[in-house]
N, CA, C and O atoms as a Tripos MOL2 file, in Angstrom:
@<TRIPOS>MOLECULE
protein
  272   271    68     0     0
PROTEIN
NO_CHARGES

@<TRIPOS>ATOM
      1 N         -31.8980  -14.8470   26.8260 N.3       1 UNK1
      2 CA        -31.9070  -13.5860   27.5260 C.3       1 UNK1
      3 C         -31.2740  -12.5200   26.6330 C.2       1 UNK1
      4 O         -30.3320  -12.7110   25.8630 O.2       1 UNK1
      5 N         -31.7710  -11.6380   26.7940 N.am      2 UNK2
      6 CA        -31.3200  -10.2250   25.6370 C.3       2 UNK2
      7 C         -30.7360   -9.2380   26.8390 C.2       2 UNK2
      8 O         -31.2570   -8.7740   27.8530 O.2       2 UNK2
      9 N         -29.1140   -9.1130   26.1210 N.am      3 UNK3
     10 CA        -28.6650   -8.2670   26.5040 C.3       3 UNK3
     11 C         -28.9130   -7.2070   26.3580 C.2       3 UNK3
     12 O         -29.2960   -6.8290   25.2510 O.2       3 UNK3
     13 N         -28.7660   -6.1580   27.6230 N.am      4 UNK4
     14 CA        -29.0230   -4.4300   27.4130 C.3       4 UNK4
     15 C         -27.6650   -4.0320   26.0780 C.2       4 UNK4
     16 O         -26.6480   -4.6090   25.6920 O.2       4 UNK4
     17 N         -28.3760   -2.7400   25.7250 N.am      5 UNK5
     18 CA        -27.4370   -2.3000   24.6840 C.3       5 UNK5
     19 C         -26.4350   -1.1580   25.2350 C.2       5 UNK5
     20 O         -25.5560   -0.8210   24.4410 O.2       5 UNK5
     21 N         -26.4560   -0.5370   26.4650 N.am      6 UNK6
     22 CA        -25.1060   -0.4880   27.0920 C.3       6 UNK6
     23 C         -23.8990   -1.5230   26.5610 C.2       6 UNK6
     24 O         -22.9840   -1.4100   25.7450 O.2       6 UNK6
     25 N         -24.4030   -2.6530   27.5000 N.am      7 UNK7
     26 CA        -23.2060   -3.4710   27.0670 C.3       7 UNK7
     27 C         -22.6890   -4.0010   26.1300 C.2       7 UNK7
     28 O         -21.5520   -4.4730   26.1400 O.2       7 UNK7
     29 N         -23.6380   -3.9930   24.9700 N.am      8 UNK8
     30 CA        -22.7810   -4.2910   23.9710 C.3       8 UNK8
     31 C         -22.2110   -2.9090   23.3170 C.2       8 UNK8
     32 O         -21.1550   -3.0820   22.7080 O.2       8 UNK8
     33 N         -22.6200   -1.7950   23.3240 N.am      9 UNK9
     34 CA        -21.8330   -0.8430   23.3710 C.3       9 UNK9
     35 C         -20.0130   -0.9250   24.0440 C.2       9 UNK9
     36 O         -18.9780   -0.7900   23.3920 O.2       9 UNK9
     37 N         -20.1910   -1.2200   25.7200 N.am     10 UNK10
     38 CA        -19.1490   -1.6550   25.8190 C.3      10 UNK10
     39 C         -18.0070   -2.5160   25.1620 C.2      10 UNK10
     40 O         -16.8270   -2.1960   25.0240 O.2      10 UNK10
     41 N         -18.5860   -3.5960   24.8160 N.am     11 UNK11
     42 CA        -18.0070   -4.6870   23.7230 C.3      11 UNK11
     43 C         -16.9870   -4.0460   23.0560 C.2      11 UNK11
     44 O         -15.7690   -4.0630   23.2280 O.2      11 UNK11
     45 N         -17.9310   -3.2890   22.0030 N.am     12 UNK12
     46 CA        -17.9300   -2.3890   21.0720 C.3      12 UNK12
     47 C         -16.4110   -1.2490   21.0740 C.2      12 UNK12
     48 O         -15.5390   -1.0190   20.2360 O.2      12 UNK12
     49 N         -16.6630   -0.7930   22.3500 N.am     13 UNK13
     50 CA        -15.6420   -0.0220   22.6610 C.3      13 UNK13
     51 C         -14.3100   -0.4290   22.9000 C.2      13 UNK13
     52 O         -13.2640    0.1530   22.6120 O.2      13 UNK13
     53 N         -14.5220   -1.6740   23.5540 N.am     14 UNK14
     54 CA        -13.4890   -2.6330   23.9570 C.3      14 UNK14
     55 C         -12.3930   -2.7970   22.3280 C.2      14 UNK14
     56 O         -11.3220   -2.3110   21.9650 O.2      14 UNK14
     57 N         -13.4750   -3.8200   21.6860 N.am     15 UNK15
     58 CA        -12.9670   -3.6420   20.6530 C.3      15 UNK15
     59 C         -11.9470   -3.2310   19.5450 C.2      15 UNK15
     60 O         -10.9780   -3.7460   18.9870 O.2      15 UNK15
     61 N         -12.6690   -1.9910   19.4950 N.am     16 UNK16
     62 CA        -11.8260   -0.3240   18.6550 C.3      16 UNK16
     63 C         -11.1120    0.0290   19.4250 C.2      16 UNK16
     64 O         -10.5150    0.9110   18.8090 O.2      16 UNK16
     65 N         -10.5950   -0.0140   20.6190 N.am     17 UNK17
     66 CA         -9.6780   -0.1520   21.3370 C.3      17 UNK17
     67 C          -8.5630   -1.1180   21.2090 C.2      17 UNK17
     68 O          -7.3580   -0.8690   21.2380 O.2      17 UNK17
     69 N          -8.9700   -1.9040   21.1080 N.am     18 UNK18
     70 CA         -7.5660   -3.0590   20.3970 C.3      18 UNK18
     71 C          -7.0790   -3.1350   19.3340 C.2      18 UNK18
     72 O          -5.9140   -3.4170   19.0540 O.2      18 UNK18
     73 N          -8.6560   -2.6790   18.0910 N.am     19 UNK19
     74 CA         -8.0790   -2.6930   17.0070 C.3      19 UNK19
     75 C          -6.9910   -1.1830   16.9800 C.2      19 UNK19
     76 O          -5.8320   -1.1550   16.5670 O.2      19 UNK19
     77 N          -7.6860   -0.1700   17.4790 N.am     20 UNK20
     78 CA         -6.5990    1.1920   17.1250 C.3      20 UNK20
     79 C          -5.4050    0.8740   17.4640 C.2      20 UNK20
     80 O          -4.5050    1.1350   16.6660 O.2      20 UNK20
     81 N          -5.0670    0.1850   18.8220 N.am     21 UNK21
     82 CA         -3.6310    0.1850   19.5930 C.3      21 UNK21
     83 C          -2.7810   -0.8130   18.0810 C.2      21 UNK21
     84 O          -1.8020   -0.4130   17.4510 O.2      21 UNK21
     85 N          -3.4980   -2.0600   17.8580 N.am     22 UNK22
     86 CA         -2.8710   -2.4710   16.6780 C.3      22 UNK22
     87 C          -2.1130   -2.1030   15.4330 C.2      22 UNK22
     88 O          -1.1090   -2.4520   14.8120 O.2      22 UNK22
     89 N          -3.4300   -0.9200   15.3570 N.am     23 UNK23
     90 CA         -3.2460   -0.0610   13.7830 C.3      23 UNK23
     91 C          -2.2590    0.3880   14.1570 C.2      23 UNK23
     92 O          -1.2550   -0.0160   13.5710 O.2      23 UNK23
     93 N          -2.0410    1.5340   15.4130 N.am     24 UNK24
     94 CA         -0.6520    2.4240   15.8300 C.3      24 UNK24
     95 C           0.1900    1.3830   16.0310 C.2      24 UNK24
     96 O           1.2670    1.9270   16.2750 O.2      24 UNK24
     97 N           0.3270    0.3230   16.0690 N.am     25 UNK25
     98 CA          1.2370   -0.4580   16.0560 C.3      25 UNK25
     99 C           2.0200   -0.7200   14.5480 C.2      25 UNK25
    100 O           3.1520   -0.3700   14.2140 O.2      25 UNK25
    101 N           1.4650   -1.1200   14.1320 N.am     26 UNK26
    102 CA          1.7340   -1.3310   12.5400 C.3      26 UNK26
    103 C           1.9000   -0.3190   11.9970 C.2      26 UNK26
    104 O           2.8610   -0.3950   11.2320 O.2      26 UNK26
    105 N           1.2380    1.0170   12.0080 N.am     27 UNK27
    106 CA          1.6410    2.0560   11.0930 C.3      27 UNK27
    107 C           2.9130    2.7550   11.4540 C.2      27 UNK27
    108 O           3.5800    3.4510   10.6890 O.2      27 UNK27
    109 N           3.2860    2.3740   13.2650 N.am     28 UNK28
    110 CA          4.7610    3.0180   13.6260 C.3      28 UNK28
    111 C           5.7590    2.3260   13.1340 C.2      28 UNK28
    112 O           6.7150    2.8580   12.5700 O.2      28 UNK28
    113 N           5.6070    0.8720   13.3300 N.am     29 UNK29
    114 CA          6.5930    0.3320   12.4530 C.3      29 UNK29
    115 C           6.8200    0.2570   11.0440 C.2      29 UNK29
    116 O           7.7930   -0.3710   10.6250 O.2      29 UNK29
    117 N           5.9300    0.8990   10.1740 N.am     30 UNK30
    118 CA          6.0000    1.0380    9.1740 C.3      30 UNK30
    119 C           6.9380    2.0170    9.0100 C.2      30 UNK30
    120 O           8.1230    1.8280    8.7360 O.2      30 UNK30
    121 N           6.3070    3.2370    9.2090 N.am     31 UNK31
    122 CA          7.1140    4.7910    9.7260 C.3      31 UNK31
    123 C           8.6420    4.2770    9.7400 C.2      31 UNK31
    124 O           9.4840    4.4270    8.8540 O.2      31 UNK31
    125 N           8.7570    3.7140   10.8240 N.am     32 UNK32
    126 CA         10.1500    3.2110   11.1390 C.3      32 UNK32
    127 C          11.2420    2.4890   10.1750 C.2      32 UNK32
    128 O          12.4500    2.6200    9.9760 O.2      32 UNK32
    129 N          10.1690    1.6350    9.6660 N.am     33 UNK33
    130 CA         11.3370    0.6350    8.8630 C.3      33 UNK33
    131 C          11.4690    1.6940    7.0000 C.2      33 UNK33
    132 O          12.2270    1.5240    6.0450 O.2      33 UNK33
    133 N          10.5450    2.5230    7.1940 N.am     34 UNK34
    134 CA         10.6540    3.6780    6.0030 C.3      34 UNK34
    135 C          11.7500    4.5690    5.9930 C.2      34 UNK34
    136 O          12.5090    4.8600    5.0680 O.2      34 UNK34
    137 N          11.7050    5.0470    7.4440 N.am     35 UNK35
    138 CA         12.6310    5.6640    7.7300 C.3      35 UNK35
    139 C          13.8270    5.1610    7.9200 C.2      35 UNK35
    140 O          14.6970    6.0120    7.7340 O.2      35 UNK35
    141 N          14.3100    3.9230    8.2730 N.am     36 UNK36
    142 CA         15.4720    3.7020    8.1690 C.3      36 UNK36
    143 C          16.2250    3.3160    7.1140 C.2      36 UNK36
    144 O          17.4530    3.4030    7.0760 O.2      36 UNK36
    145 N          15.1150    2.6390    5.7440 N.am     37 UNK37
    146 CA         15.1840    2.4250    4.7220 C.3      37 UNK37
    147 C          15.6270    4.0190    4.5130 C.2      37 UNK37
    148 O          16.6720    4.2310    5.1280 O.2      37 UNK37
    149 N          15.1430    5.1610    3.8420 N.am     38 UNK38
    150 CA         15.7260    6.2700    3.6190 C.3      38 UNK38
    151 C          17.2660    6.8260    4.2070 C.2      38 UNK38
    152 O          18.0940    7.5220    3.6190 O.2      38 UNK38
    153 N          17.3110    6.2640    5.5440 N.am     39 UNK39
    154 CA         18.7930    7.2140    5.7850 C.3      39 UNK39
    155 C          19.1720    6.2000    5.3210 C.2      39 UNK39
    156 O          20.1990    6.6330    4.7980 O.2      39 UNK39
    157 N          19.1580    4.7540    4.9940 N.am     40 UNK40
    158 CA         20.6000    4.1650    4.6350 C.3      40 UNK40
    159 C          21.1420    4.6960    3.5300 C.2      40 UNK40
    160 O          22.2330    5.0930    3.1200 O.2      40 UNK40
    161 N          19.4800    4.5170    3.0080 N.am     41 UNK41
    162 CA         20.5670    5.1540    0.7980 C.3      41 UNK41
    163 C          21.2540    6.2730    1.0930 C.2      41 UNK41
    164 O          22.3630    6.4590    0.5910 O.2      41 UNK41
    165 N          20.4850    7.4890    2.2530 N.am     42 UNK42
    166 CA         21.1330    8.9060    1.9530 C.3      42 UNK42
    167 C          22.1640    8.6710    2.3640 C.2      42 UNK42
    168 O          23.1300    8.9710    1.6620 O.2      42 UNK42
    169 N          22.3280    8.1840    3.3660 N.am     43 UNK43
    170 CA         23.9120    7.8920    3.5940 C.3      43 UNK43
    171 C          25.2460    6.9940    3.4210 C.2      43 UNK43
    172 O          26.3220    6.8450    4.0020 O.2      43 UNK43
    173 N          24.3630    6.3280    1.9570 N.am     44 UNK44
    174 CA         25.6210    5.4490    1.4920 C.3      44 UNK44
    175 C          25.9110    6.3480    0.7820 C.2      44 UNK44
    176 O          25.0500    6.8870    0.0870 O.2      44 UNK44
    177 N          27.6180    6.8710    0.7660 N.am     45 UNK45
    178 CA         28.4140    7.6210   -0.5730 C.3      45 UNK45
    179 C          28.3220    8.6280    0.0530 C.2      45 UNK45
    180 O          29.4300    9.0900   -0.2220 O.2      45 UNK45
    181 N          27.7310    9.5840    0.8940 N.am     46 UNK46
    182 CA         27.4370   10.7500    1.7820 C.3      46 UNK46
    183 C          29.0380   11.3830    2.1050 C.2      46 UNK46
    184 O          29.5190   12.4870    1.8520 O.2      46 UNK46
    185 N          29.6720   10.0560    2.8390 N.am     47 UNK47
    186 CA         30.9590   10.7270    3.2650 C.3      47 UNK47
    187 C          32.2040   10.9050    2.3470 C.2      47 UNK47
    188 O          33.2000   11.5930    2.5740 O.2      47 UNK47
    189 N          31.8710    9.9660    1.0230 N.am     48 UNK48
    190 CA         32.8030   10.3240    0.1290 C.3      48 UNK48
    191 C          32.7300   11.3720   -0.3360 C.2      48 UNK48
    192 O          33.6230   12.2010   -0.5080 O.2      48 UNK48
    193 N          31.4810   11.4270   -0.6180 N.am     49 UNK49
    194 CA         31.1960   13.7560   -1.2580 C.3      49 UNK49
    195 C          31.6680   14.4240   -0.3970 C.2      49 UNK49
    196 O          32.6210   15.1380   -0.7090 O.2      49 UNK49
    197 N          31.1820   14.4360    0.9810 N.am     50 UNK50
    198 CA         31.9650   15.6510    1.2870 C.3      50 UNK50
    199 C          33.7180   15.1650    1.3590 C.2      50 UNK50
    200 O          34.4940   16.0530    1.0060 O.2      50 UNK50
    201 N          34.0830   14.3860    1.6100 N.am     51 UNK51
    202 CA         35.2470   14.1990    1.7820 C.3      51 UNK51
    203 C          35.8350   15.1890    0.2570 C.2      51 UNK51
    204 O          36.5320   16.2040    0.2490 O.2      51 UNK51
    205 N          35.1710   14.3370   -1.0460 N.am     52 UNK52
    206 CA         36.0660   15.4630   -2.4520 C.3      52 UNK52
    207 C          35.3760   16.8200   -2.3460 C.2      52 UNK52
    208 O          36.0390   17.5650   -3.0670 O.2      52 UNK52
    209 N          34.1330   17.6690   -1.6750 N.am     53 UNK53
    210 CA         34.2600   18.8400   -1.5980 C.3      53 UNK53
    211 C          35.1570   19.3940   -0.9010 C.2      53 UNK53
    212 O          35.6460   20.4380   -1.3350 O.2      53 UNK53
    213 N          35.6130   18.8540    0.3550 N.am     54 UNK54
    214 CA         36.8120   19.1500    0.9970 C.3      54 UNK54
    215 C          38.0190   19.2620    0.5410 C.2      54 UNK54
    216 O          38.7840   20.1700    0.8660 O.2      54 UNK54
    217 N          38.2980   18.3020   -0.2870 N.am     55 UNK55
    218 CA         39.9430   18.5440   -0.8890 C.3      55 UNK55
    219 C          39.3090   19.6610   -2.3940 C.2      55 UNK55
    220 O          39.9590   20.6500   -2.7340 O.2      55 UNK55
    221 N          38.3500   19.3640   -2.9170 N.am     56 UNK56
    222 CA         38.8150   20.4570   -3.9390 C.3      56 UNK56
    223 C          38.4960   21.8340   -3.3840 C.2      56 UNK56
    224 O          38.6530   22.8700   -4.0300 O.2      56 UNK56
    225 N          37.9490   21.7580   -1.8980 N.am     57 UNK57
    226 CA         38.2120   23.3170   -1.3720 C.3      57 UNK57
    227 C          39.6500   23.9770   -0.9660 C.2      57 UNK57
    228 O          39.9700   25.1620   -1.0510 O.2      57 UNK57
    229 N          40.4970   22.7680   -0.4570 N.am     58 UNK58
    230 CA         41.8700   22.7810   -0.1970 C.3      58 UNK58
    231 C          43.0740   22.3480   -1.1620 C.2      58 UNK58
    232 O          44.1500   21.7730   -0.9960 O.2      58 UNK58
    233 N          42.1570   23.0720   -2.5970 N.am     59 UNK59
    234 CA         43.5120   22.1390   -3.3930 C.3      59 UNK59
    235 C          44.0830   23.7370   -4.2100 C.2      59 UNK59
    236 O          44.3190   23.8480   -5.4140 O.2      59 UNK59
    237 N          44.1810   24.6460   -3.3550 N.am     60 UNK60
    238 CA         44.8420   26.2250   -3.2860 C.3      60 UNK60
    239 C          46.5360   25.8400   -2.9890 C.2      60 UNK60
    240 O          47.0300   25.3470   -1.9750 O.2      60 UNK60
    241 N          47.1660   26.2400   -4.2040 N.am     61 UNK61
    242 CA         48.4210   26.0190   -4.1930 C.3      61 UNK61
    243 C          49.3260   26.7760   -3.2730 C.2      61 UNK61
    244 O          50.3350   26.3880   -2.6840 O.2      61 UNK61
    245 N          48.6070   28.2080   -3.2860 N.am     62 UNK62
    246 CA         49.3580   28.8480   -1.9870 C.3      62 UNK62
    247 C          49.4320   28.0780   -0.2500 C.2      62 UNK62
    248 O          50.0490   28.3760    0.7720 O.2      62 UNK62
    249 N          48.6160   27.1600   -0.5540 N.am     63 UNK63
    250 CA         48.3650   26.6750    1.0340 C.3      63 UNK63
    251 C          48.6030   25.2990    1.1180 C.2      63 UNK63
    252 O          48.5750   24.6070    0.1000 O.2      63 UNK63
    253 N          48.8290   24.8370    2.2020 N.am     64 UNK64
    254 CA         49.7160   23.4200    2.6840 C.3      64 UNK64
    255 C          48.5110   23.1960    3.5430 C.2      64 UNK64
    256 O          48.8760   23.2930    4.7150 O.2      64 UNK64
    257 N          47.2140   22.9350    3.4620 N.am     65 UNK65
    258 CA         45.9530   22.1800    4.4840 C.3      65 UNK65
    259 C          46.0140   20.8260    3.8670 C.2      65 UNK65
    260 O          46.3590   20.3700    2.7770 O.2      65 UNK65
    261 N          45.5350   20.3510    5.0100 N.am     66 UNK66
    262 CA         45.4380   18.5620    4.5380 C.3      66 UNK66
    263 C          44.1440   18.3480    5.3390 C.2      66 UNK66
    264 O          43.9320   19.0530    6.3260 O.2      66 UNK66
    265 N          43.1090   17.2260    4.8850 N.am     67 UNK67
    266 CA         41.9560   16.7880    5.2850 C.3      67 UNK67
    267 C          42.6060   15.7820    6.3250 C.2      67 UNK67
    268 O          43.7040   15.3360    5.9920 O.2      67 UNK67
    269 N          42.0480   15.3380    7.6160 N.am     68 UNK68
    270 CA         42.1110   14.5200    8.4840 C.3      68 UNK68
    271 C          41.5520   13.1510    8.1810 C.2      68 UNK68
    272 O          41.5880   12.2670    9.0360 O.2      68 UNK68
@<TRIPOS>BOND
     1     1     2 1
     2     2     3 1
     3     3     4 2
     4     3     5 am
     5     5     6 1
     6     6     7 1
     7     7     8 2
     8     7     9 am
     9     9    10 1
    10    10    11 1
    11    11    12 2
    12    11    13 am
    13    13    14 1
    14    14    15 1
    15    15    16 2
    16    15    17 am
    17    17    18 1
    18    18    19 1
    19    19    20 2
    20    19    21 am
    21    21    22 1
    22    22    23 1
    23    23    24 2
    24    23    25 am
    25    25    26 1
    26    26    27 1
    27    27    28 2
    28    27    29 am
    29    29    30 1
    30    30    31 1
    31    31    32 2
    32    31    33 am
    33    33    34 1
    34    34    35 1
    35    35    36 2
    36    35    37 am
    37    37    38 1
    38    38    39 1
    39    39    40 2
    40    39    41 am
    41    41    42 1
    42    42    43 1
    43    43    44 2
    44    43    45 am
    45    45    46 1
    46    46    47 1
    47    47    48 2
    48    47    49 am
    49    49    50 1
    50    50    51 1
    51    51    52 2
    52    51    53 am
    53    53    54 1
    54    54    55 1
    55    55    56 2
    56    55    57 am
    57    57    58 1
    58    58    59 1
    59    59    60 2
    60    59    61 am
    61    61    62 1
    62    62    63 1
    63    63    64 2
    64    63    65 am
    65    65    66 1
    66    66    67 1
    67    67    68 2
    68    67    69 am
    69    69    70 1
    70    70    71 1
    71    71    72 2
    72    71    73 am
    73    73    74 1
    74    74    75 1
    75    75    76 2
    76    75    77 am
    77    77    78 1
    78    78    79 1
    79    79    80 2
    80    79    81 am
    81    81    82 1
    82    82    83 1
    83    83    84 2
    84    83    85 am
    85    85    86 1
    86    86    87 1
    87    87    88 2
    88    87    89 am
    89    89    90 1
    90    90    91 1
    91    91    92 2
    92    91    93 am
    93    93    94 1
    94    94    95 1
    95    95    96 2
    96    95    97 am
    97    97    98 1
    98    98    99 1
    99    99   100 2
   100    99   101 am
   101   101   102 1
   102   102   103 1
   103   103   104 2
   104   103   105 am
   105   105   106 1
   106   106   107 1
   107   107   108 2
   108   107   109 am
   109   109   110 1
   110   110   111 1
   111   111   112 2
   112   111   113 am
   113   113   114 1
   114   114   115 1
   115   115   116 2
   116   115   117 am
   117   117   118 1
   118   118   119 1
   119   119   120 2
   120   119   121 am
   121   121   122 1
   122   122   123 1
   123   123   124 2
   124   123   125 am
   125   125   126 1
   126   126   127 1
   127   127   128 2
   128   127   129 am
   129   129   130 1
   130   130   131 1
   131   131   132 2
   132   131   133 am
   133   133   134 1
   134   134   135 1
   135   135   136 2
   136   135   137 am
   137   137   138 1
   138   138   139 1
   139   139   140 2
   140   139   141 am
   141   141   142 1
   142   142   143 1
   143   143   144 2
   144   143   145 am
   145   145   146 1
   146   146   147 1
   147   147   148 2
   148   147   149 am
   149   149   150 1
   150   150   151 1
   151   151   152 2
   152   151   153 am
   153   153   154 1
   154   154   155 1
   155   155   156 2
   156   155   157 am
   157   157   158 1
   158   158   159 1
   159   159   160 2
   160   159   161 am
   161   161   162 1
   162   162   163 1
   163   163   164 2
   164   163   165 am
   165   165   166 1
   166   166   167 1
   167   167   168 2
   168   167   169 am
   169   169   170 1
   170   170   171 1
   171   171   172 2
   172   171   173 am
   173   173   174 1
   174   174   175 1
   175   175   176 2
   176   175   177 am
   177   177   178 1
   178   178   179 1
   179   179   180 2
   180   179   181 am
   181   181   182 1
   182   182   183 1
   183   183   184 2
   184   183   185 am
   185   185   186 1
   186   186   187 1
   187   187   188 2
   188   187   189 am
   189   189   190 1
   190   190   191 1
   191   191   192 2
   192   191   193 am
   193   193   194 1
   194   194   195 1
   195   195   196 2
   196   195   197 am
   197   197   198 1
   198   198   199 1
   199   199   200 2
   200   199   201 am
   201   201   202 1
   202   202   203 1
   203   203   204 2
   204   203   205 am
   205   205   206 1
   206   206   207 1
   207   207   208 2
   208   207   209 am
   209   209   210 1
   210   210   211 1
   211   211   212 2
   212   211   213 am
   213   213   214 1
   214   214   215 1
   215   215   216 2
   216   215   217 am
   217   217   218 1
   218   218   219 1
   219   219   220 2
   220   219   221 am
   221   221   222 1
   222   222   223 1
   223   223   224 2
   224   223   225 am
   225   225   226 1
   226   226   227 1
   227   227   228 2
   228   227   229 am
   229   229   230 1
   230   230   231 1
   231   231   232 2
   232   231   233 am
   233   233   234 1
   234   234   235 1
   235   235   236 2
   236   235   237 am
   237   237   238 1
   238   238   239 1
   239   239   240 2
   240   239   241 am
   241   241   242 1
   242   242   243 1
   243   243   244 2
   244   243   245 am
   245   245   246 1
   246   246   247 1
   247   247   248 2
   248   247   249 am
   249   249   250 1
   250   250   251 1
   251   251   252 2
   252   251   253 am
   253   253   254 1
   254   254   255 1
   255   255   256 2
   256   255   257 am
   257   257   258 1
   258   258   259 1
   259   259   260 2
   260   259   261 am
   261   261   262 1
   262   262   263 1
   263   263   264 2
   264   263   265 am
   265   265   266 1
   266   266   267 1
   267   267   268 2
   268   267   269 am
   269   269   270 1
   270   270   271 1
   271   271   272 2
@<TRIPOS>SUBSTRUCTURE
     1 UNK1         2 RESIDUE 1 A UNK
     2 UNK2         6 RESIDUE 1 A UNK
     3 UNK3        10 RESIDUE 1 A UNK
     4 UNK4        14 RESIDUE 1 A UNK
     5 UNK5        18 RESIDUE 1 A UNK
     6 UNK6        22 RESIDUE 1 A UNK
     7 UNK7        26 RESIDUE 1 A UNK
     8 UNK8        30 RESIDUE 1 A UNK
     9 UNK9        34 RESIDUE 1 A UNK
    10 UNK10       38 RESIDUE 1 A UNK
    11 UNK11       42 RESIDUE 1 A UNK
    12 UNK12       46 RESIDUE 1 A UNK
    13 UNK13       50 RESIDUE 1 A UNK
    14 UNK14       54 RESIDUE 1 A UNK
    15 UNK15       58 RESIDUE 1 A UNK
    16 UNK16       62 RESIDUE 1 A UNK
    17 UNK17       66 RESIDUE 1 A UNK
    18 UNK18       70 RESIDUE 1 A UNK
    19 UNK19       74 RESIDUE 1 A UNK
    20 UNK20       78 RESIDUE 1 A UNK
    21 UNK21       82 RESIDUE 1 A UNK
    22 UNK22       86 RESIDUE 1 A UNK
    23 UNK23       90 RESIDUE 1 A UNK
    24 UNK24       94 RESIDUE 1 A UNK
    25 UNK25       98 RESIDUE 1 A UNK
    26 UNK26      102 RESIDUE 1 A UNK
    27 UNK27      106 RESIDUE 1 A UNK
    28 UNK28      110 RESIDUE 1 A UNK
    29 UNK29      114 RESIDUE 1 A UNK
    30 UNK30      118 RESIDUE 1 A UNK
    31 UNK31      122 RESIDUE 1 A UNK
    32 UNK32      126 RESIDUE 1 A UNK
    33 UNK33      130 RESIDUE 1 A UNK
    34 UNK34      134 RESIDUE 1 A UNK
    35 UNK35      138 RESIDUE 1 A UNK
    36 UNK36      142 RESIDUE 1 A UNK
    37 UNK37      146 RESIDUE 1 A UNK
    38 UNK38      150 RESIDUE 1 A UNK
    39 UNK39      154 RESIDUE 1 A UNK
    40 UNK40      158 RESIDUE 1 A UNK
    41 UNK41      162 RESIDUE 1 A UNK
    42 UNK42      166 RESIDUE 1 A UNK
    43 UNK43      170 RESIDUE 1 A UNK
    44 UNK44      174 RESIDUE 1 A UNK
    45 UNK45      178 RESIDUE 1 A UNK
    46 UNK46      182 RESIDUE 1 A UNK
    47 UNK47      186 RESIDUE 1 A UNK
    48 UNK48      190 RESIDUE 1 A UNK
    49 UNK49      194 RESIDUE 1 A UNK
    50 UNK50      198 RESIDUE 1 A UNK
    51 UNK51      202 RESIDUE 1 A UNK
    52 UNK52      206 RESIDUE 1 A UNK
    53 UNK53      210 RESIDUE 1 A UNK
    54 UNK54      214 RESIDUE 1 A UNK
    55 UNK55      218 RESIDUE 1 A UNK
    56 UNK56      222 RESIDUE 1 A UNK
    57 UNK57      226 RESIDUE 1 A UNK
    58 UNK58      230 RESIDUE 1 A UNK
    59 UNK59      234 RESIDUE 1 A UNK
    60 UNK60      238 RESIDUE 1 A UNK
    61 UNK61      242 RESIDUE 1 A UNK
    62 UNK62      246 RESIDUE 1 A UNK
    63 UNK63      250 RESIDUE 1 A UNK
    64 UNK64      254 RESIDUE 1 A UNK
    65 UNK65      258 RESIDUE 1 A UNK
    66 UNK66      262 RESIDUE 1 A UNK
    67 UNK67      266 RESIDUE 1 A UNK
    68 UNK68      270 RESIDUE 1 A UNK
């Protein structure tokens, strides 16, 4: 028996439907694990810089400031 081509159209649709939800699956977690890869480096050593822009902004002999 030969199916109408509606339905395999449907199939069809079905399909590319699972595959897309997949793809957005995989490409968000990609996104994600990119992105978290990036802030770690930026923020290893991050707080030591500003910490020495801070003291050599406060290292004015007229003044008694101290960093927290």
């Amino acid at each position: 028996m030969v199916k109408p081509a509606f339905e395999d159209k449907e199939i069809i649709n079905k399909n590319q439907d699972g595959q897309s939800l997949v793809e957005f699956v995989l490409l968000l977690s990609i996104i994600m694990v990119l992105s978290l890869g990036f802030l770690k480096t930026v923020n290893t050593g991050i707080a030591t810089y500003w910490l020495k822009m801070g003291q050599m902004l406060v290292e004015d002999d007229s003044q008694t400031l101290e960093l927290r």
